[in-house]
PyMOL Python script that loads the backbone (N, CA, C, O; Angstrom):
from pymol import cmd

cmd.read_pdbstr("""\
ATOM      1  N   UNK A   1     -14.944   5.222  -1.639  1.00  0.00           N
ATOM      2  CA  UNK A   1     -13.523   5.383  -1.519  1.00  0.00           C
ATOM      3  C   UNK A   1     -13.196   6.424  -0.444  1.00  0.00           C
ATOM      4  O   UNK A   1     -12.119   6.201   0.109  1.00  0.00           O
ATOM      5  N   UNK A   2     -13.800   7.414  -0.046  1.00  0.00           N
ATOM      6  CA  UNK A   2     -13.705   8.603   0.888  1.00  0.00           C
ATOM      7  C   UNK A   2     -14.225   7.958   1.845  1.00  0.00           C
ATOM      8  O   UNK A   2     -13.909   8.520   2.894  1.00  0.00           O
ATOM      9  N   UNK A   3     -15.070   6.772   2.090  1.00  0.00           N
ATOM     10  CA  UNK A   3     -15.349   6.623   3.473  1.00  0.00           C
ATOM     11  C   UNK A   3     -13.692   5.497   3.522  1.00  0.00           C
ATOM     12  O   UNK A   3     -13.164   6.093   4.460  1.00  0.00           O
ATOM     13  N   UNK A   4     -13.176   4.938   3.336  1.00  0.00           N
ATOM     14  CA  UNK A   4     -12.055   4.138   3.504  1.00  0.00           C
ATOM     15  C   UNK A   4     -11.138   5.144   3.989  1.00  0.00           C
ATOM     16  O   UNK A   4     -10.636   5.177   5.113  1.00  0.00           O
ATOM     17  N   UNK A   5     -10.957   6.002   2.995  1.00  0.00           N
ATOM     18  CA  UNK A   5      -9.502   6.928   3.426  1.00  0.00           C
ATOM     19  C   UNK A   5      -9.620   7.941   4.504  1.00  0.00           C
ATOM     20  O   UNK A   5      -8.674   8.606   4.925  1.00  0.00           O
ATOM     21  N   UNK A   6     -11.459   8.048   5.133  1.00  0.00           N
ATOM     22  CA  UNK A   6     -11.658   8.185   6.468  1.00  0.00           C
ATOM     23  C   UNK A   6     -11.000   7.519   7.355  1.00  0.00           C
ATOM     24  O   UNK A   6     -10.184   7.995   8.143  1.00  0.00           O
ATOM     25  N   UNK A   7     -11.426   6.059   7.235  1.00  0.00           N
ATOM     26  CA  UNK A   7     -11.261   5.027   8.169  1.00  0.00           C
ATOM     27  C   UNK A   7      -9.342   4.981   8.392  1.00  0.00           C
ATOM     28  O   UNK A   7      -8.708   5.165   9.431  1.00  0.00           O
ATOM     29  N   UNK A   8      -8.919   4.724   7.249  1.00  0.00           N
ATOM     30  CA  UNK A   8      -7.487   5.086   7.386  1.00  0.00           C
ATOM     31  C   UNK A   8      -6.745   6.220   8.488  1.00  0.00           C
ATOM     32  O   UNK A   8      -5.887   6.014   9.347  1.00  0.00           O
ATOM     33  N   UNK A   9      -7.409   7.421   8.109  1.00  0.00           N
ATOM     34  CA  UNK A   9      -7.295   8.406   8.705  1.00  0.00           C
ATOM     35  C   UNK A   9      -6.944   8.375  10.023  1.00  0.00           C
ATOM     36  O   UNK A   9      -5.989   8.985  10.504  1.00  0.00           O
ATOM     37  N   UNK A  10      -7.945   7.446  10.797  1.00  0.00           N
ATOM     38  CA  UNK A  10      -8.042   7.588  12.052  1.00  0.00           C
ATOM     39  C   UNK A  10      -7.886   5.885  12.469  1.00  0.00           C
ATOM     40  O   UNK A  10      -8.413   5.506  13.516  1.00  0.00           O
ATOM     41  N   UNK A  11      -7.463   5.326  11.974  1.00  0.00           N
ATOM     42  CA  UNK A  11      -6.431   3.969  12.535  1.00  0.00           C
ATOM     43  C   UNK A  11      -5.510   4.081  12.841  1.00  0.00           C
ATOM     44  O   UNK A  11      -4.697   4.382  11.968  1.00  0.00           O
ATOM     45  N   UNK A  12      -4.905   3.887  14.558  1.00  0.00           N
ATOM     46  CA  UNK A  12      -3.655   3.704  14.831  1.00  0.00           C
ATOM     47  C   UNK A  12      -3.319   2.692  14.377  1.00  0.00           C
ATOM     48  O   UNK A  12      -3.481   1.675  15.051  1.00  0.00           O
ATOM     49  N   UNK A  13      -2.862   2.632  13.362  1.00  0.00           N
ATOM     50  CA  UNK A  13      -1.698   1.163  12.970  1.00  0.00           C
ATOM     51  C   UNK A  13      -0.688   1.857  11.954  1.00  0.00           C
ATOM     52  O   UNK A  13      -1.051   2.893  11.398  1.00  0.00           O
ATOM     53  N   UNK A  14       0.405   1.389  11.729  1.00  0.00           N
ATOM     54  CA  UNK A  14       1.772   1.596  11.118  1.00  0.00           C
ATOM     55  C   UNK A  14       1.193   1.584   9.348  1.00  0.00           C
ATOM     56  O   UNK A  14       1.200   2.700   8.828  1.00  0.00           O
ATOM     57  N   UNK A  15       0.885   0.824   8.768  1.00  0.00           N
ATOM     58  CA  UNK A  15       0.392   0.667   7.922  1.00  0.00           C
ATOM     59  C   UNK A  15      -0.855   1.304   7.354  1.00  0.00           C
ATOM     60  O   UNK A  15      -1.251   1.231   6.191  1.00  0.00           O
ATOM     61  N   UNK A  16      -1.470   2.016   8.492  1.00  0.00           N
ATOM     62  CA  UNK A  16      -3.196   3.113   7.590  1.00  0.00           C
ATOM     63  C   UNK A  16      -1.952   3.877   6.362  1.00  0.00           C
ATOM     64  O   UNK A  16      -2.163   3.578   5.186  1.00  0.00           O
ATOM     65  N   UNK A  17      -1.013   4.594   6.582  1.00  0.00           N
ATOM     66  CA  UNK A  17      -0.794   5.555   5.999  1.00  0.00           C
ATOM     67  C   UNK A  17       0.186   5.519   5.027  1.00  0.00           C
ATOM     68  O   UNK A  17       0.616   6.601   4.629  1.00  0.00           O
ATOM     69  N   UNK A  18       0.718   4.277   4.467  1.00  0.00           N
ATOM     70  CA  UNK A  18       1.368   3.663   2.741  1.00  0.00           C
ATOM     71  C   UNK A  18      -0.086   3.382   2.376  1.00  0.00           C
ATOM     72  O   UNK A  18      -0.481   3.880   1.322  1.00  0.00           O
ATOM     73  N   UNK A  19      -1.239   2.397   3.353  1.00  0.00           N
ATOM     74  CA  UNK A  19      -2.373   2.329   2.164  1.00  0.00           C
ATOM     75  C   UNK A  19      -2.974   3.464   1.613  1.00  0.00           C
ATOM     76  O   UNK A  19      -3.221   3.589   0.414  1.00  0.00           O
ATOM     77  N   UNK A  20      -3.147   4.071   2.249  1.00  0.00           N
ATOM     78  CA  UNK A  20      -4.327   5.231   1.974  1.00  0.00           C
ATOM     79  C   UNK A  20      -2.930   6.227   0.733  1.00  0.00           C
ATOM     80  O   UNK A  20      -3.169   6.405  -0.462  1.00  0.00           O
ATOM     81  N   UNK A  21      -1.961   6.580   1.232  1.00  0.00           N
ATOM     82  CA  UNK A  21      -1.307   7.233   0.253  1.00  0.00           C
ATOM     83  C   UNK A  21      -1.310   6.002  -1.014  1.00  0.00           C
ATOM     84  O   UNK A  21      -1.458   6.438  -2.156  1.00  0.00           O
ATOM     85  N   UNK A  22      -1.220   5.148  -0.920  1.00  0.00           N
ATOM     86  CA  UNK A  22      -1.510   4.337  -2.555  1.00  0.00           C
ATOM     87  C   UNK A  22      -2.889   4.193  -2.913  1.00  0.00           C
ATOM     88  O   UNK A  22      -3.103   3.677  -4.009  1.00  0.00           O
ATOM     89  N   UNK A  23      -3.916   4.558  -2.184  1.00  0.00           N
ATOM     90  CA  UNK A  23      -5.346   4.541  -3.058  1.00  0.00           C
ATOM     91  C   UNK A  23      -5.827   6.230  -3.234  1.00  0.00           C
ATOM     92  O   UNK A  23      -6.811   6.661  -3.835  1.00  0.00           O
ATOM     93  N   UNK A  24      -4.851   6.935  -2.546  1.00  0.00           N
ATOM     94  CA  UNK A  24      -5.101   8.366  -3.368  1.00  0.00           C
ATOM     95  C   UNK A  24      -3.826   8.367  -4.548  1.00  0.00           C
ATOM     96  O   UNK A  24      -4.094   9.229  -5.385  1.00  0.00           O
ATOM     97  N   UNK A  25      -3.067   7.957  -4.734  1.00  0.00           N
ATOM     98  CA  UNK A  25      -2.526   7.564  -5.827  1.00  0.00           C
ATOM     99  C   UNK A  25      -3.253   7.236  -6.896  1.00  0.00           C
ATOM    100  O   UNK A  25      -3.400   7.944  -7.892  1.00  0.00           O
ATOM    101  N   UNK A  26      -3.882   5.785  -6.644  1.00  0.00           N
ATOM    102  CA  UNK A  26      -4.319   5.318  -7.177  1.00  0.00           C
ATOM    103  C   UNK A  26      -5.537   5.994  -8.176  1.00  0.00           C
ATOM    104  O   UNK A  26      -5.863   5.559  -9.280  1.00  0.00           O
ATOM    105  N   UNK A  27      -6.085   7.119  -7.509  1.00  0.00           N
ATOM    106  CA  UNK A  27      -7.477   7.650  -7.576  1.00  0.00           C
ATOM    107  C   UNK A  27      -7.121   8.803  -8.822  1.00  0.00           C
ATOM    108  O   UNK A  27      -7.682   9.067  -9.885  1.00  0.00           O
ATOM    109  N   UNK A  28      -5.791   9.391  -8.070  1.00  0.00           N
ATOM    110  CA  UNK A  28      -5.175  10.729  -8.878  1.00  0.00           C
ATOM    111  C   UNK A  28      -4.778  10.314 -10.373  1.00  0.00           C
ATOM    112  O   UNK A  28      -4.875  11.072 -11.338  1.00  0.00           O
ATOM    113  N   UNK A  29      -4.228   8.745 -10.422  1.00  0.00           N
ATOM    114  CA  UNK A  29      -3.980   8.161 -12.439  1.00  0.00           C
ATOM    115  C   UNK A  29      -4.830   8.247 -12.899  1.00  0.00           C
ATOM    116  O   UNK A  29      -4.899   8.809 -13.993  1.00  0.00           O
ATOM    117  N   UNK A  30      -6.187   7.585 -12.109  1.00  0.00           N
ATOM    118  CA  UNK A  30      -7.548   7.523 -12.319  1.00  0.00           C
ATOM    119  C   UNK A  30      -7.977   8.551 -13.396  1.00  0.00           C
ATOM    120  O   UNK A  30      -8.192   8.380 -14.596  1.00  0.00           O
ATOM    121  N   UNK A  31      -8.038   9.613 -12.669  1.00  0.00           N
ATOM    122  CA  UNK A  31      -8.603  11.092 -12.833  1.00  0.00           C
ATOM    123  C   UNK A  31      -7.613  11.536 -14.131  1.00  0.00           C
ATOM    124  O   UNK A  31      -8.172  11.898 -15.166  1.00  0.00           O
ATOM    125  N   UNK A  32      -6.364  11.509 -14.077  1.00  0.00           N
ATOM    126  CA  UNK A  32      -5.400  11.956 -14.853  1.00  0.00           C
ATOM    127  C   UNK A  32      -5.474  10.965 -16.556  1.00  0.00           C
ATOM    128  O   UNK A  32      -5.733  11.406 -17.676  1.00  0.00           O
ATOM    129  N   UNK A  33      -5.103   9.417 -16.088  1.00  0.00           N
ATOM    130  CA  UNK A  33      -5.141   9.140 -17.500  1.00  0.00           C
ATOM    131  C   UNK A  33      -6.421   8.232 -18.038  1.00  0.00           C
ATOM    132  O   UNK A  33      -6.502   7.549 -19.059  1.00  0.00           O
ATOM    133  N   UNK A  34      -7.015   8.376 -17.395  1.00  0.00           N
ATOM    134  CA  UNK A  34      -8.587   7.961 -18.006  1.00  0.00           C
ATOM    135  C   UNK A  34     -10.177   8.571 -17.930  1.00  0.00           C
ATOM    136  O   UNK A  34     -11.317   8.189 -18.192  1.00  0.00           O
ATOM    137  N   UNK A  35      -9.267  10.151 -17.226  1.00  0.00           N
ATOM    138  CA  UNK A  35     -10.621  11.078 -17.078  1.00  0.00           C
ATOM    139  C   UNK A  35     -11.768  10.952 -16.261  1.00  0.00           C
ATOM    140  O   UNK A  35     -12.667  11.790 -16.191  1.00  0.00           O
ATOM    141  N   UNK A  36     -11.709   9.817 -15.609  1.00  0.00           N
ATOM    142  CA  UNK A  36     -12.771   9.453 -14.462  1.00  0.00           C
ATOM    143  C   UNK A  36     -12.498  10.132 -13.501  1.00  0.00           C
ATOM    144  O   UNK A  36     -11.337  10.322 -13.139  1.00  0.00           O
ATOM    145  N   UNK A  37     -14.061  10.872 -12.617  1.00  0.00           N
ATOM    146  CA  UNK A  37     -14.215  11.304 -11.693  1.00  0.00           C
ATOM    147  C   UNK A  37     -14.288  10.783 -10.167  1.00  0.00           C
ATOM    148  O   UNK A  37     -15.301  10.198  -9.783  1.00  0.00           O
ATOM    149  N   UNK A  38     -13.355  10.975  -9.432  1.00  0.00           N
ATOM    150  CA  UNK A  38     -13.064  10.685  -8.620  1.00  0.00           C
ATOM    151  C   UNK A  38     -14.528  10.380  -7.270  1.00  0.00           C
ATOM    152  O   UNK A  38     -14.306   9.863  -6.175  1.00  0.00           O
ATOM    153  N   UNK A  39     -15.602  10.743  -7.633  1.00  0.00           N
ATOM    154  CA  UNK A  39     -16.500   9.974  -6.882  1.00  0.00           C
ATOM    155  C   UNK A  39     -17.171   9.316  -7.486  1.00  0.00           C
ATOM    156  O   UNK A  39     -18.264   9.567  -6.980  1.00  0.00           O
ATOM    157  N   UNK A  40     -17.350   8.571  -8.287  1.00  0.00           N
ATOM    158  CA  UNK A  40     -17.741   7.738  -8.985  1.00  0.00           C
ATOM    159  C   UNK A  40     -16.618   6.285  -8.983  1.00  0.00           C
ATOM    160  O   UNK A  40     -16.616   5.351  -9.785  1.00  0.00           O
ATOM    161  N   UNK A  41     -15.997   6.440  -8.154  1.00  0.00           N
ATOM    162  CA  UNK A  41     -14.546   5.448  -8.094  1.00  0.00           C
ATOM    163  C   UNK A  41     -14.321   4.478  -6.541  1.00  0.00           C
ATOM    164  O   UNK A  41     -14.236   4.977  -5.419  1.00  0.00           O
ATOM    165  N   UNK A  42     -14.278   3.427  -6.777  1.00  0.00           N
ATOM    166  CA  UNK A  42     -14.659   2.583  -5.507  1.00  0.00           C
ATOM    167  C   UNK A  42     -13.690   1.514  -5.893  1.00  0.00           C
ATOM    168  O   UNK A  42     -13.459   1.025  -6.999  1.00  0.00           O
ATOM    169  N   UNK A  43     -13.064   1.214  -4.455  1.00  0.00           N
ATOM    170  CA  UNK A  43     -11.780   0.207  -4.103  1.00  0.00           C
ATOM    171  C   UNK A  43     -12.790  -1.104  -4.595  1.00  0.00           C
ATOM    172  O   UNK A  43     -14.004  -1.100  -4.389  1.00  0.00           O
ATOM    173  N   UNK A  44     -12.190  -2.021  -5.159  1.00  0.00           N
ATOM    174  CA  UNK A  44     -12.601  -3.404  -6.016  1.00  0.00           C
ATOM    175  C   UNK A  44     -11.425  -3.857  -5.222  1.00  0.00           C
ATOM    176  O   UNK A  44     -11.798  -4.387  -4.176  1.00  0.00           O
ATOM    177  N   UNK A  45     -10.414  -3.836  -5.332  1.00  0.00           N
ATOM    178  CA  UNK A  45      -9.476  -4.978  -4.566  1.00  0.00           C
ATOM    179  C   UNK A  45      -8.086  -4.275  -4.329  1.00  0.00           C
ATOM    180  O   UNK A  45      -7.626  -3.433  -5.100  1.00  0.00           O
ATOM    181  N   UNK A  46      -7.441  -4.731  -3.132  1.00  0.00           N
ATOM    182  CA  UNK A  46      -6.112  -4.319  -2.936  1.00  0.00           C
ATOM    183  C   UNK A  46      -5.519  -5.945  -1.793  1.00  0.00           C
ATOM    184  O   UNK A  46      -5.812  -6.751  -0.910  1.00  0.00           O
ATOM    185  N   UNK A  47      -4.428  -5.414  -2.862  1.00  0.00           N
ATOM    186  CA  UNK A  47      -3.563  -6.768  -2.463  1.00  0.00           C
ATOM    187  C   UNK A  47      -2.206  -6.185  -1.803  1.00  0.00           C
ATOM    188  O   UNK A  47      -1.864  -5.027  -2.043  1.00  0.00           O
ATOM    189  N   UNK A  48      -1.541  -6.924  -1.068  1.00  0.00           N
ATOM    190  CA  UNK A  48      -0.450  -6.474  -0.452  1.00  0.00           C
ATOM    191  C   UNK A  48       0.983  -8.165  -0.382  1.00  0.00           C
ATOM    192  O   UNK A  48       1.187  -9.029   0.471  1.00  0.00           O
ATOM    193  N   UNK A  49       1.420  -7.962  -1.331  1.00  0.00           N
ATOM    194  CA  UNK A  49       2.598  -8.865  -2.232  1.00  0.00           C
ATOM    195  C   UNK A  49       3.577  -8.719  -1.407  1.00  0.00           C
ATOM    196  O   UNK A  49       3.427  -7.619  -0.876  1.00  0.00           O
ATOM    197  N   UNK A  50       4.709  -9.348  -0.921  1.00  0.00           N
ATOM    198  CA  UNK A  50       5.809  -9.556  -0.559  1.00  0.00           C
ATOM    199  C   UNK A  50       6.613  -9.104  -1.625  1.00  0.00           C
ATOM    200  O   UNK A  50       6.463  -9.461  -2.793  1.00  0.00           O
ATOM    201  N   UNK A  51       7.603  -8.193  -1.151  1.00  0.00           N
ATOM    202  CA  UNK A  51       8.512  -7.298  -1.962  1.00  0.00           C
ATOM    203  C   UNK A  51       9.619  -8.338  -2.370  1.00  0.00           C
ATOM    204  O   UNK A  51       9.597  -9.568  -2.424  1.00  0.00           O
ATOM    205  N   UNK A  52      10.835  -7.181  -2.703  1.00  0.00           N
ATOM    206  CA  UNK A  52      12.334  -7.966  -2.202  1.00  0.00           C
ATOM    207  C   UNK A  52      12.626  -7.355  -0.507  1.00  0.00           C
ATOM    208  O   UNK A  52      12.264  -6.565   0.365  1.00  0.00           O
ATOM    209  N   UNK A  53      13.638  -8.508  -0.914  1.00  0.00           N
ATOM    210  CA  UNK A  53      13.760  -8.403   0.796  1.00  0.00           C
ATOM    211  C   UNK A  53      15.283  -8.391   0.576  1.00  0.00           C
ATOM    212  O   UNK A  53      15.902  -9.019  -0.282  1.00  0.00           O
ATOM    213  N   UNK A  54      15.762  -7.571   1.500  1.00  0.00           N
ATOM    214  CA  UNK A  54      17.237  -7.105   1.840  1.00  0.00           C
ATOM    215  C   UNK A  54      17.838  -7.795   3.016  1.00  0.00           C
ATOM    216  O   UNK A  54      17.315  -7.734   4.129  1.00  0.00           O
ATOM    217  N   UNK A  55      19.089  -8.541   2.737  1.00  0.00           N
ATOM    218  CA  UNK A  55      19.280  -9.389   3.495  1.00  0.00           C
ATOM    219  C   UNK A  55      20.852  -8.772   3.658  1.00  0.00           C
ATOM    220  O   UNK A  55      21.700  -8.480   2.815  1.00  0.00           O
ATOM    221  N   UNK A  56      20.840  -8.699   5.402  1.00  0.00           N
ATOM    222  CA  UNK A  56      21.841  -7.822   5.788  1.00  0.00           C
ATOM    223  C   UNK A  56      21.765  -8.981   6.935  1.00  0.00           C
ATOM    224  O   UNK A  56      20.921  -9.839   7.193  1.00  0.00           O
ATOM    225  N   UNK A  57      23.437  -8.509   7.697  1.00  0.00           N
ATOM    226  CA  UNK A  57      23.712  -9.050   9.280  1.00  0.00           C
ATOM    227  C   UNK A  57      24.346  -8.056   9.985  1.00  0.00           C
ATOM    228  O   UNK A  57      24.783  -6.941   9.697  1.00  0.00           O
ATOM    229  N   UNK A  58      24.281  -8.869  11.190  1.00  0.00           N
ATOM    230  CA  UNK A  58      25.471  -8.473  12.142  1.00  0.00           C
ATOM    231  C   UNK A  58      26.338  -9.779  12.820  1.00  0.00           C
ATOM    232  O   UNK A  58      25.963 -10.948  12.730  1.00  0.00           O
ATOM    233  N   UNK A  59      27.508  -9.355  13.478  1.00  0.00           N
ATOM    234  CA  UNK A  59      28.093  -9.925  14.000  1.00  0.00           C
ATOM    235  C   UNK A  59      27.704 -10.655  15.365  1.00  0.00           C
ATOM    236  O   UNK A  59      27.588  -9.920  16.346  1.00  0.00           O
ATOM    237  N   UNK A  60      27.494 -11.996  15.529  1.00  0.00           N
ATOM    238  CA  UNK A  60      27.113 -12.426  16.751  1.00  0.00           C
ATOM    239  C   UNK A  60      28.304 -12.853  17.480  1.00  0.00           C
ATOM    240  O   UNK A  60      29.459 -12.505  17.235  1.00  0.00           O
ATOM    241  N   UNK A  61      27.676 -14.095  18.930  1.00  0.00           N
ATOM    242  CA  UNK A  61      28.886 -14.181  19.749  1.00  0.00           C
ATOM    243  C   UNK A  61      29.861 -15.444  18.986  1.00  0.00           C
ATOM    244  O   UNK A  61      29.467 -16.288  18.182  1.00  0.00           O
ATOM    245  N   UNK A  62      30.893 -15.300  19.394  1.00  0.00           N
ATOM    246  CA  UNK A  62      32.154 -16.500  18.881  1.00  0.00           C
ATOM    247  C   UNK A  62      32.118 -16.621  17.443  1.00  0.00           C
ATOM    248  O   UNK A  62      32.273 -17.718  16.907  1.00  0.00           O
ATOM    249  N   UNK A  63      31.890 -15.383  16.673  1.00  0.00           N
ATOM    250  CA  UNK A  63      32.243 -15.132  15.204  1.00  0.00           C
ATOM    251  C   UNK A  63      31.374 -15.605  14.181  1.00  0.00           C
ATOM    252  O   UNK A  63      31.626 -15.855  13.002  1.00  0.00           O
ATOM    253  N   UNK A  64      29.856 -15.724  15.093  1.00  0.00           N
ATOM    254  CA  UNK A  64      29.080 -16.237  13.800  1.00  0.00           C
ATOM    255  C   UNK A  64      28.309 -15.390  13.164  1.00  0.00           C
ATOM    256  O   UNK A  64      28.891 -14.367  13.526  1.00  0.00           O
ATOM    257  N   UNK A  65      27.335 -14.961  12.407  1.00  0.00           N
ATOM    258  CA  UNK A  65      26.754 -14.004  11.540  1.00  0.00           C
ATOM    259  C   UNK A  65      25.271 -14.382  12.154  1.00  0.00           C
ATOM    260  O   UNK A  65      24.972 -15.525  12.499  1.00  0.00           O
ATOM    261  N   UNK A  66      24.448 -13.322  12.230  1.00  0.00           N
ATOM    262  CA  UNK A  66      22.965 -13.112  12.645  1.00  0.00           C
ATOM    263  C   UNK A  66      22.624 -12.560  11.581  1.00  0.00           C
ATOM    264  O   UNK A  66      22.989 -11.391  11.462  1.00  0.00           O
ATOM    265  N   UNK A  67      21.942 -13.081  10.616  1.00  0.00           N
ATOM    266  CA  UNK A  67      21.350 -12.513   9.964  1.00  0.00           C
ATOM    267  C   UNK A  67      19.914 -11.454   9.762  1.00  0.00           C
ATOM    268  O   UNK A  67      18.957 -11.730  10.486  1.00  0.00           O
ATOM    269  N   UNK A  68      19.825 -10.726   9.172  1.00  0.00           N
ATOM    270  CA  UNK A  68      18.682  -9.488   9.327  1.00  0.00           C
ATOM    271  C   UNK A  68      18.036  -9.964   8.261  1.00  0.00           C
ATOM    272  O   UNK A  68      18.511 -10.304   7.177  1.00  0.00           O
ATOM    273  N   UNK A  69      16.715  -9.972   8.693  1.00  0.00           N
ATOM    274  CA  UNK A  69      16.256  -9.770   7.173  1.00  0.00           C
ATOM    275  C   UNK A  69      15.056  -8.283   6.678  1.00  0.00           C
ATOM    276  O   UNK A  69      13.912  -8.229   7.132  1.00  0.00           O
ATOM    277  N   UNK A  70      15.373  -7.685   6.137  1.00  0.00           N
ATOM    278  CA  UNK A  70      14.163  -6.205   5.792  1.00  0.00           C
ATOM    279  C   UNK A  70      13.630  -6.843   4.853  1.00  0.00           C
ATOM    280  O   UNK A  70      14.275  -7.412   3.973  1.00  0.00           O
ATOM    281  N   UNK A  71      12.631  -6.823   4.918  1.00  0.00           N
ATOM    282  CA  UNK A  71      11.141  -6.782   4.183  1.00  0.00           C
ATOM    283  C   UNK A  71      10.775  -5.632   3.637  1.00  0.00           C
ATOM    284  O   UNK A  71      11.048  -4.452   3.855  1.00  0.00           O
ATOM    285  N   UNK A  72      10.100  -6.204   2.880  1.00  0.00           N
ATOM    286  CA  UNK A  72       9.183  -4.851   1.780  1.00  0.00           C
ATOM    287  C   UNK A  72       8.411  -5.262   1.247  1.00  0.00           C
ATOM    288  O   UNK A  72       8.597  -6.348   0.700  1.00  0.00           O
ATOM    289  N   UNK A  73       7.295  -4.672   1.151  1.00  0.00           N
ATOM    290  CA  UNK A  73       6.188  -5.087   0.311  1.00  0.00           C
ATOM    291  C   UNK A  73       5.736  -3.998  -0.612  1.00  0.00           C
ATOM    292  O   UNK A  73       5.748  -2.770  -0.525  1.00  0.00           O
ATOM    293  N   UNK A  74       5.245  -5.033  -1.724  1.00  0.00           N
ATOM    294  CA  UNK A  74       4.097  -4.663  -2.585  1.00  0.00           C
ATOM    295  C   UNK A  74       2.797  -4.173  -3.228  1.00  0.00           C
ATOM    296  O   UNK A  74       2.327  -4.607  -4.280  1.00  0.00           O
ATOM    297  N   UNK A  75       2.218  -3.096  -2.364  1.00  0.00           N
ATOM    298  CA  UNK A  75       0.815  -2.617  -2.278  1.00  0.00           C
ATOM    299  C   UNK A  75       0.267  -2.744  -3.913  1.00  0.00           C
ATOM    300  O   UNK A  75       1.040  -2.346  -4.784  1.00  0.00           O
ATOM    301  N   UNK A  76      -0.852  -3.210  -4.251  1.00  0.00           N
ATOM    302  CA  UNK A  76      -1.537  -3.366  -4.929  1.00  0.00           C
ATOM    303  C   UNK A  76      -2.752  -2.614  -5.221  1.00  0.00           C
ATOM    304  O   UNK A  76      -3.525  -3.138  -4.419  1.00  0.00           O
ATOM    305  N   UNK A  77      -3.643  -1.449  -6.039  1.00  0.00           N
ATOM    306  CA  UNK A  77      -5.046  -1.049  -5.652  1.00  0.00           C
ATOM    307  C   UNK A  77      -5.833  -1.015  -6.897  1.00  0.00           C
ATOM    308  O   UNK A  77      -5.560  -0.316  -7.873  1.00  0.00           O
ATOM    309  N   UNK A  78      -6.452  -1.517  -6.830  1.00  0.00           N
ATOM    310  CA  UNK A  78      -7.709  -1.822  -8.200  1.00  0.00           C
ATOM    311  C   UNK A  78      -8.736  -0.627  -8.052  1.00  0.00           C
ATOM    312  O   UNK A  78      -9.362  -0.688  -6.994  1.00  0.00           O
ATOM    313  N   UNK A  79      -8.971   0.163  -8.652  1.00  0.00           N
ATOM    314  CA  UNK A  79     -10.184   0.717  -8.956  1.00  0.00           C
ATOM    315  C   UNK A  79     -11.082   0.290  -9.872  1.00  0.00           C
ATOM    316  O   UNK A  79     -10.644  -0.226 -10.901  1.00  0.00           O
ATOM    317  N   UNK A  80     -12.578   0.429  -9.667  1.00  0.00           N
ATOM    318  CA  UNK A  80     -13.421   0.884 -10.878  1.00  0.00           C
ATOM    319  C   UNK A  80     -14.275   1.515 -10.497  1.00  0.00           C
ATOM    320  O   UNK A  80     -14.476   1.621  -9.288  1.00  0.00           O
ATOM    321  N   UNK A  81     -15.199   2.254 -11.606  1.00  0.00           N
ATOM    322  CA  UNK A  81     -16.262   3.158 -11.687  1.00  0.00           C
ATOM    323  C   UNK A  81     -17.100   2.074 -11.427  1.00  0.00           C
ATOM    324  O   UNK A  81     -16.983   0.873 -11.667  1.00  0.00           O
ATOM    325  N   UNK A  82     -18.232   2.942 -10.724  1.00  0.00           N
ATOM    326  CA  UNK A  82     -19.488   3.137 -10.267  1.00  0.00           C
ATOM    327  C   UNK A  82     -20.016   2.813 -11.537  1.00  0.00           C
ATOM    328  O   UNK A  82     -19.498   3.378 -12.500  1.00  0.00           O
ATOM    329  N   UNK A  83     -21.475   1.562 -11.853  1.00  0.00           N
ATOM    330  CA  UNK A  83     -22.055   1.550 -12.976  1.00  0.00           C
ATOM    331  C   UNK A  83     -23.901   2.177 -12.667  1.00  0.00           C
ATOM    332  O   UNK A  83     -24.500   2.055 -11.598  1.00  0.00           O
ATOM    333  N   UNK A  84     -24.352   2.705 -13.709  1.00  0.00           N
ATOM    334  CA  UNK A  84     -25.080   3.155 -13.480  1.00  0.00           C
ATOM    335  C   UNK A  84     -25.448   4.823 -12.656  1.00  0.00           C
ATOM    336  O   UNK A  84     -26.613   5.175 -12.470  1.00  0.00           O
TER     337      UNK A  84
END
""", "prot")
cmd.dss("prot")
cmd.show_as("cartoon", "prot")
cmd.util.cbc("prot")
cmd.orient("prot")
């Protein structure tokens, strides 16, 4: 899990930094409501869901409506312990 939130770290893309803040999230419930130690804890799956989406406009030419649409998504992060 620490080599990922390396890799995050140092990705220019828009998106390293909602994932990585939701798998240290993820890590911190971990630790908090099930007492597992945080290196013993490895990403199993993360999914990324289509949110709601906010549907706004503006005004175009000769009075018609352009619609906007905002997006949002759903981050998803599965942990489990290390066996053995």
């Amino acid at each position: 899990m620490d080599e990922a939130l390396d890799l995050l770290r140092f990705t220019n893309k828009a998106a390293a930094k909602p994932v990585a803040k939701a798998i240290e999230s993820a890590a911190a419930n971990a630790e908090e409501s099930y007492g597992l130690s945080r290196g013993d804890l490895y990403i199993a799956q993360i999914i990324a869901d289509g949110g709601p989406t906010l549907k706004r406009g503006r005004p175009g030419a000769r009075g018609r409506f352009k619609p906007i649409l905002k997006r949002s998504t759903h981050i998803t992060v599965v942990l489990e312990e290390i066996e053995g």
